[in-house]
C-alpha positions in Angstrom: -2.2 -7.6 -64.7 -5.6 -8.8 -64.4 -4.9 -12.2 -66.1 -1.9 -12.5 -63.5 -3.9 -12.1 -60.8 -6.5 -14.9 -61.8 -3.8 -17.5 -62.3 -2.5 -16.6 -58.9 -5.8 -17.2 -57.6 -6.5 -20.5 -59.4 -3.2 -21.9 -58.4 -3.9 -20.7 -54.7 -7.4 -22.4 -54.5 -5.9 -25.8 -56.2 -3.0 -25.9 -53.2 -5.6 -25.2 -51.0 -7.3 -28.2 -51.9 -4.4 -30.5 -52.5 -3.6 -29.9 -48.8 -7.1 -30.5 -47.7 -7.4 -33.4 -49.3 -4.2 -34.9 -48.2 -4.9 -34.1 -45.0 -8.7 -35.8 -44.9 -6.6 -38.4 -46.7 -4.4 -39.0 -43.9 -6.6 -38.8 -40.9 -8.8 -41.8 -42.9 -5.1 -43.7 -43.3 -4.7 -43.4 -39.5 -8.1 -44.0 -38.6 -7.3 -47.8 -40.8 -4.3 -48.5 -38.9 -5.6 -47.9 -35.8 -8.6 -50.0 -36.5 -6.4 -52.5 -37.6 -4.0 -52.3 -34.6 -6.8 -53.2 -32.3 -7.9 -55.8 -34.2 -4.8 -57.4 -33.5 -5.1 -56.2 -30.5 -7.9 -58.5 -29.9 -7.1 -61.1 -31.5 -4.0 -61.9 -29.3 -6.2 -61.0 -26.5 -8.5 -64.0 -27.6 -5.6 -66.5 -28.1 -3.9 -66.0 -25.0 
């Protein structure tokens, strides 16, 4: 029962931080392709 329990807890924790992660992960993806988008942003600003 005990050991059981500790696996349940290990696996728990590891989503935990697989979600975490992916989430930082995505917020840093967005945060590039915005920065990129205004880039472009600019730079058409500066041709026209």
């Amino acid at each position: 029962m005990n050991f059981k329990l500790i696996v349940l807890i290990i696996i728990f924790v590891f989503i935990f931080f697989a979600v975490v992660a992916e989430a930082k992960m995505r917020e840093s993806l967005k945060k590039k392709t915005h920065d990129k988008l205004d880039k472009l942003k600019k730079d058409k600003e500066k041709t026209i």
